[in-house]
C-alpha positions, -999 to +999 in steps of 0.1 A: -365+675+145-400+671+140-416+639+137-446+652+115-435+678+091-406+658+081-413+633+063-404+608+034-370+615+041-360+578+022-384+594-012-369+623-010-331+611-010-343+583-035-354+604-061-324+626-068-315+606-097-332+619-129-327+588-144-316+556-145-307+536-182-302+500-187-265+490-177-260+460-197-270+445-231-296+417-229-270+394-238-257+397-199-290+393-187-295+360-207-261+345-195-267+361-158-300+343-156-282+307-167-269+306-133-281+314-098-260+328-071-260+310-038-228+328-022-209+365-022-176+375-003-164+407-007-130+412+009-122+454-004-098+480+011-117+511+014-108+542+030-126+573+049-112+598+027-118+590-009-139+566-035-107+542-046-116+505-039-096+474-048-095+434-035-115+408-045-148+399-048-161+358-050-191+347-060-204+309-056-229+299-081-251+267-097-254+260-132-298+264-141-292+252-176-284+223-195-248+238-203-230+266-197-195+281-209-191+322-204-196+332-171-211+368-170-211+397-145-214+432-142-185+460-127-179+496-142-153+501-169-138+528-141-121+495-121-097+478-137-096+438-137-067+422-124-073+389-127-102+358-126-103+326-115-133+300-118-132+265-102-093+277-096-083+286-132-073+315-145-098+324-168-097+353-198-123+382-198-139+407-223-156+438-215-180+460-231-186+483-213-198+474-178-203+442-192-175+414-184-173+378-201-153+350-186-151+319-208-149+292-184-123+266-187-148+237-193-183+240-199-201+235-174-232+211-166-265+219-150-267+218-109-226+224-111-208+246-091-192+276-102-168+294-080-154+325-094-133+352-077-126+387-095-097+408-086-097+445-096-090+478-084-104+513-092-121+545-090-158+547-084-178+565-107-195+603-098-225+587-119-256+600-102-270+564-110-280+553-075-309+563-058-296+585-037-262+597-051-236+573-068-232+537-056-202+545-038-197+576-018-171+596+002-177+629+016-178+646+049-208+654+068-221+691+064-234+690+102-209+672+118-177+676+100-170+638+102-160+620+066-172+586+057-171+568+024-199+547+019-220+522-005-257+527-019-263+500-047-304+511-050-314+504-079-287+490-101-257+507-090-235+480-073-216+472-102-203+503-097-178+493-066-181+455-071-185+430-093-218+415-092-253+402-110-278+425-110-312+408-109-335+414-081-350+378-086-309+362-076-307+364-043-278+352-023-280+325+005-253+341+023-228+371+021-196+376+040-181+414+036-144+421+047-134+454+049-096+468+053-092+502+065-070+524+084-072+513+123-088+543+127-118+536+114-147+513+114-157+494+091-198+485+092-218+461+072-248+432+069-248+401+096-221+396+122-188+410+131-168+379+134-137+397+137-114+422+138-082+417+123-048+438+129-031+430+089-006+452+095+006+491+087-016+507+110-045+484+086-078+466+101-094+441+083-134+442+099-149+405+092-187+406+086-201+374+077-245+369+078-261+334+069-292+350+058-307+352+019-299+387+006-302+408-026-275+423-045-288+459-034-285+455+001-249+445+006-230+474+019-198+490+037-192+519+051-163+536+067-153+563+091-140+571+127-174+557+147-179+554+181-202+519+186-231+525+206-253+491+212-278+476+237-303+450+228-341+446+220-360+420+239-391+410+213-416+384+225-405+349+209-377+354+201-338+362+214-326+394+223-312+413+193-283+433+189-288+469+179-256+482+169-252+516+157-218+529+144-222+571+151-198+597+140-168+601+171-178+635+173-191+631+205-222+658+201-237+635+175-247+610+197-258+631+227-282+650+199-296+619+186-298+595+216-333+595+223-346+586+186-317+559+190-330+543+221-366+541+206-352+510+183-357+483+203-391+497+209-398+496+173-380+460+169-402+444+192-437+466+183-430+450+142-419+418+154-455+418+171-473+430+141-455+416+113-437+384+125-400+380+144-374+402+133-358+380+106-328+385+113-329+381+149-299+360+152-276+385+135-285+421+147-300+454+135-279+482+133-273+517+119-244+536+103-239+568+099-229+586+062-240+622+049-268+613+030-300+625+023-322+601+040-319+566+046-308+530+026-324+501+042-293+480+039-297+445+053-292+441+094-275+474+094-289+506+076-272+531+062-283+565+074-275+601+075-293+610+108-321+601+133-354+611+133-381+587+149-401+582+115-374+577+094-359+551+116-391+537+117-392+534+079-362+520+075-364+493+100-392+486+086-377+475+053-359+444+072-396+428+066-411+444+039-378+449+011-350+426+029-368+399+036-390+404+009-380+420-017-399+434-044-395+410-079-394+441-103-388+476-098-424+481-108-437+466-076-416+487-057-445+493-040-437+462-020-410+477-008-416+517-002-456+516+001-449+493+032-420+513+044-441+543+047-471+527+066-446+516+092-441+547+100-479+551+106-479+519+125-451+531+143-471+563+158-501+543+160-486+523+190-458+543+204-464+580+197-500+584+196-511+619+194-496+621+157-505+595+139-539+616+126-512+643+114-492+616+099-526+602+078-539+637+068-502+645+056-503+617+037-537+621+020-528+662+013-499+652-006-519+623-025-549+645-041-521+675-044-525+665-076-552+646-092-539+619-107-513+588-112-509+553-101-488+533-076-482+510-108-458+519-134-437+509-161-408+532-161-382+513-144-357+536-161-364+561-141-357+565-103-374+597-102-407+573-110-394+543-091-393+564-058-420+587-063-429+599-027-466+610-037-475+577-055-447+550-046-448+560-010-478+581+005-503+565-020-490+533-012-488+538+027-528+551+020-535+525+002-522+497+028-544+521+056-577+515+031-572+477+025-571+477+064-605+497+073-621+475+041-611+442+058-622+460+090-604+436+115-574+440+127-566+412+138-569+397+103-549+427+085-518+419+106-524+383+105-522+386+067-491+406+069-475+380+089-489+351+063-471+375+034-437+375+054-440+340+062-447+329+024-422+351+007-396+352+031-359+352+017-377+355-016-395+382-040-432+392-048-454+411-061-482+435-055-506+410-067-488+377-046-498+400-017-532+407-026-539+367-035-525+363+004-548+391+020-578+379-002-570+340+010-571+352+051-597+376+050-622+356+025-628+391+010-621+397-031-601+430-035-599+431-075-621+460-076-598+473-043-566+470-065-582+479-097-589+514-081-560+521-060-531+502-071-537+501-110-561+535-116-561+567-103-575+596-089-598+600-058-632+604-048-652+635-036-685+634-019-718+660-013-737+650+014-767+655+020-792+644+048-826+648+060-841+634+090-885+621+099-888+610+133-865+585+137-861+578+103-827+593+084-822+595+052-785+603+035-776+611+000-737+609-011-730+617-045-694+607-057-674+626-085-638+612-093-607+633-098-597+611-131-631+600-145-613+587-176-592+563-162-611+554-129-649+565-133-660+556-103-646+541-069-665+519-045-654+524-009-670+520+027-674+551+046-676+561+081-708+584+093-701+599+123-738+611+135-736+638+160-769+635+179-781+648+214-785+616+231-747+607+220-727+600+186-725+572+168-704+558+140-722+542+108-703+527+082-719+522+046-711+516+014-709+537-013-717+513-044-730+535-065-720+573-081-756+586-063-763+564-026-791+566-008-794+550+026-820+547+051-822+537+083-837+541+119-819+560+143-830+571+179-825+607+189-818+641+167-789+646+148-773+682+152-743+674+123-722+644+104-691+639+094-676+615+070-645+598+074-635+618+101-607+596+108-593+595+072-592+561+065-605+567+030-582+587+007-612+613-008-623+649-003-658+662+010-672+687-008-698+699+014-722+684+043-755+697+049-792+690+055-816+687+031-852+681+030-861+678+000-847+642+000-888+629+003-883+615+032-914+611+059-924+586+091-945+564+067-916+549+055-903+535+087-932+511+086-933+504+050-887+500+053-895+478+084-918+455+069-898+446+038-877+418+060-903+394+081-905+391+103-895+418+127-884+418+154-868+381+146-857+354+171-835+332+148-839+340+115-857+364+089-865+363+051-860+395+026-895+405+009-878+422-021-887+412-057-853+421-061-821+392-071-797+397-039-765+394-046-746+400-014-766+407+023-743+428+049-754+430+086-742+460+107-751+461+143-758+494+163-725+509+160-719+499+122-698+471+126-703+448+099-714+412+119-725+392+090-726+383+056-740+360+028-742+356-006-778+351-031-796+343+004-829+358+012-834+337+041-812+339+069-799+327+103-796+355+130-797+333+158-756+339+169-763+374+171-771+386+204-805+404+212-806+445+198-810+469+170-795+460+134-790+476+100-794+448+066-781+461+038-787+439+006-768+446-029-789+432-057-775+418-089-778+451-104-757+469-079-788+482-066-780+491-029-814+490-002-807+492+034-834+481+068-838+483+104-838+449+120-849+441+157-832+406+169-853+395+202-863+365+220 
């Protein structure tokens, strides 16, 4: 299948759902939020061949408050409740709804333990509530004939196979999931298969237990006649790591998809590099197979309906950026998906090369397909919004690829990324917590950045015009906005590429200003420019062109040149304008940004090695005024 033209296969599964209402009352919430949930064990029978699930689920818990005495939970009225205990005693239950009571036997103290176990059996709903279909599935594949029954809790659909708290912010130290099925199947989920356990009448009970922090989203199962196909990923630092893959025991499935398959240890140790160790290193990372439309990043083991390099790229990608952390409301989902979908970037980027531009442009086209909307959002009703793939995913991704080229160092944009992992790891953030990390390693503000991209909307379009004296250039960019109203103007760098007939050059300015106009010194003739040829910068050109009527002549490379003194300067060089600077840039030759200060006129040169560079100086006004320096001995 190809890599470029299909894309946003996890959007496009996620977004099914039309929409998604609250399941509880706030009541739940209040009495969910009195406790905090340090353990789950699921131990279900589930079958291949239809959506019935019964057995127990138990959940270890501490008391946050000073008393408690109803513990609450969430399960769809379709199951049936058994029976509950809590710290071993039979406890009653109410329902309303999804929503279940159990008045504990004693009231219970902060920092105490609860330790209740449900046992129920049931139906699962055909609800339509889960991201991508109901939150537990059975079906047969319509490309490979093979039937699997199968979890997908995304966004609040758990409760609708297992009992369970429903609050992003609850994670659980530690999960065990044991699954009972015919001894014909398998039975995949999150962590480490401990075991295998013959219970009797033709039944296996598969024993997966993981020691790591997890959300109530990503616990999973899922069922059918697999084959298990498995080798190991070597990344630097770290152990080898399992990469398990259950695939359908058709045995054309996994001759068609072996070579995307064997590309995941690539991918494990290429984001282990560029985003920290695989997290769950000591457990595994795995795939299993189910007819869905996409992908469901389920902890250590994915759930997935079939292999295509970027998709399995997006997914793994979620172990760092969604498992480990997780987003801490479905409005910064962007946390989650915007990441996601820049793997996949990053992923061509250092394995596949020659389509990563495609990738980029792809992602830009279907950005400014229309011309406005935020990555931010309210809604978090509807999963249609949540997992938008033109604003939660591609703008996002875009966004991620801009903040990048703005820090303009790559070594300090996955630096940061590492710093984000590190700080919110086994925990939840926001957009904003990683914005206050990349601001703290790059030393850059990006409110204006965030206030643009994340929160407004719309894009830029430029007319440029240029005009050329000698070896004096002048270029004019005017900037129009696609949403004036809501985002009037946006301040970006741009890359110049200068076609010349001694050789190209790159020159990266700023556009600070709806009308910019630079000036500069620059040897040969240019034959042509284009900007942002390597889209970096979501935005549209309008035109390109020459114009002479931009008033530019060879007197004013004297006049530019003597504004900074002096020049040519061996250490340092003060700035002649009456003007108040508020910020000074240095670019050298090639429009690399070298240096920069803040309200200084005077300043030091003398670490910058001999050669041609450009000062551009932003006064307190915004006013933008660029010059030609020559560094010598």
């Amino acid at each position: 299948m190809n890599a470029i033209a299909q894309t946003n296969y996890c959007a496009l599964g996620k977004q099914k759902n039309t929409q998604r209402k609250a399941i509880v009352s706030n009541t739940v919430t209040d009495l969910e939020n009195k406790y905090d949930v340090t353990f789950y064990h699921l131990n279900v029978n589930v079958e291949r061949t239809d959506k019935n699930i019964s057995g127990n689920v138990r959940t270890i818990a501490r008391v946050i408050v000073a008393a408690l005495d109803t513990f609450a939970f969430e399960l769809h009225a379709n199951h049936t409740i058994d029976s509950a205990y809590v710290n071993g005693s039979a406890v009653s239950i109410s329902r309303v709804g999804a929503a279940v009571y159990a008045i504990l036997p004693q009231t219970l103290n902060q920092n105490q333990t609860i330790d209740a176990t449900v046992y129920y059996h049931g139906i699962a709903p055909t609800s339509g509530n889960a991201a991508i279909g109901d939150g537990f599935n059975s079906k047969a594949s319509p490309s490979w004939g093979n039937r699997a029954t199968w979890s997908l809790s995304e966004s609040y659909a758990a409760y609708e196979w297992w009992p369970c708290k429903q609050q992003l912010r609850d994670k659980a130290d530690s999960s065990y999931c044991f699954i009972t099925t015919d001894s014909t199947n398998k039975a995949g989920s999150n962590g480490i298969l401990t075991a295998v356990v013959n219970v009797g009448n033709g039944k296996s009970r598969y024993e997966w237990k993981s020691r790591h922090v997890i959300d109530y989203y990503l616990i999973s199962v899922s069922v059918a006649q697999y084959i298990d196909y498995s080798f190991y990923a070597h990344p630097a630092g770290g152990d080898s790591v399992l990469i398990q893959n259950y695939i359908y025991n058709n045995p054309a499935t996994l001759t068609n998809f072996q070579t995307v398959i064997d590309q995941t240890d690539e991918l494990v140790e290429l984001f282990s590099d560029k985003f920290g160790l695989y997290y769950f290193n000591d457990e595994k990372y795995g795939h299993c197979m189910a007819p869905l439309s996409g992908g469901m990043e389920h902890q250590t083991m994915t759930t997935l309906g079939f292999f295509e390099f970027t998709i399995v790229a997006h997914e793994l990608g979620h172990q760092w950026f969604g498992d480990n952390v997780t987003c801490k409301t479905w409005s910064d989902i962007f946390v989650n998906e915007g990441f996601a979908a820049y793997t996949e970037y990053i992923a061509l980027e250092f394995l596949n090369p020659t389509q990563k531009a495609q990738q980029m442009l792809d992602v830009h086209n279907s950005v400014m397909s229309a011309i406005g909307g935020s990555i931010w959002f309210t809604d978090t009703a509807n999963s249609v919004r949540i997992f938008d793939s033109r604003l939660t995913y591609d703008k996002g991704s875009a966004l991620l690829h801009m903040l990048r080229y703005e820090i303009n160092n790559d070594s300090i944009f996955f630096y940061g990324l590492k710093k984000y992992q590190q700080q919110y790891s086994n925990s939840v953030a926001t957009a904003m917590d990683f914005k206050a990390v990349m601001e703290i390693v790059s030393g850059q503000n990006f409110t204006t950045f965030f206030d643009q991209w994340f929160y407004g909307e719309g894009y830029p379009t430029f007319t440029v015009k240029y005009q050329q004296a000698g070896s004096l250039v002048r270029i004019q960019n005017k900037e129009t906005v696609s949403m004036p109203s809501v985002t009037p103007f946006i301040r970006t760098h741009l890359d110049y590429l200068i076609h010349r007939n001694i050789g190209d050059t790159i020159v990266r300015l700023e556009q600070t200003q709806s009308t910019e106009l630079y000036q500069f010194n620059m040897l040969g003739t240019i034959t042509s420019i284009e900007v942002d040829k390597n889209n970096w910068v979501l935005n549209k050109i309008s035109s390109i062109g020459v114009d002479n009527t931009l008033g530019l002549t060879s007197v004013e490379e004297t006049d530019n040149m003597n504004l900074i003194y002096p020049n040519p300067a061996q250490s340092n060089f003060t700035i002649l304008s009456n003007e108040k600077i508020s910020t000074v840039y240095i670019y050298d030759i090639s429009g690399k940004k070298v240096l920069q200060y803040f309200h200084a006129k005077k300043l030091d040169i003398s670490m910058l090695v001999d050669g041609v560079y450009f000062v551009e100086t932003i006064s307190d006004f915004g006013i933008s005024a660029k010059y030609k320096l020559v560094k010598s001995k």
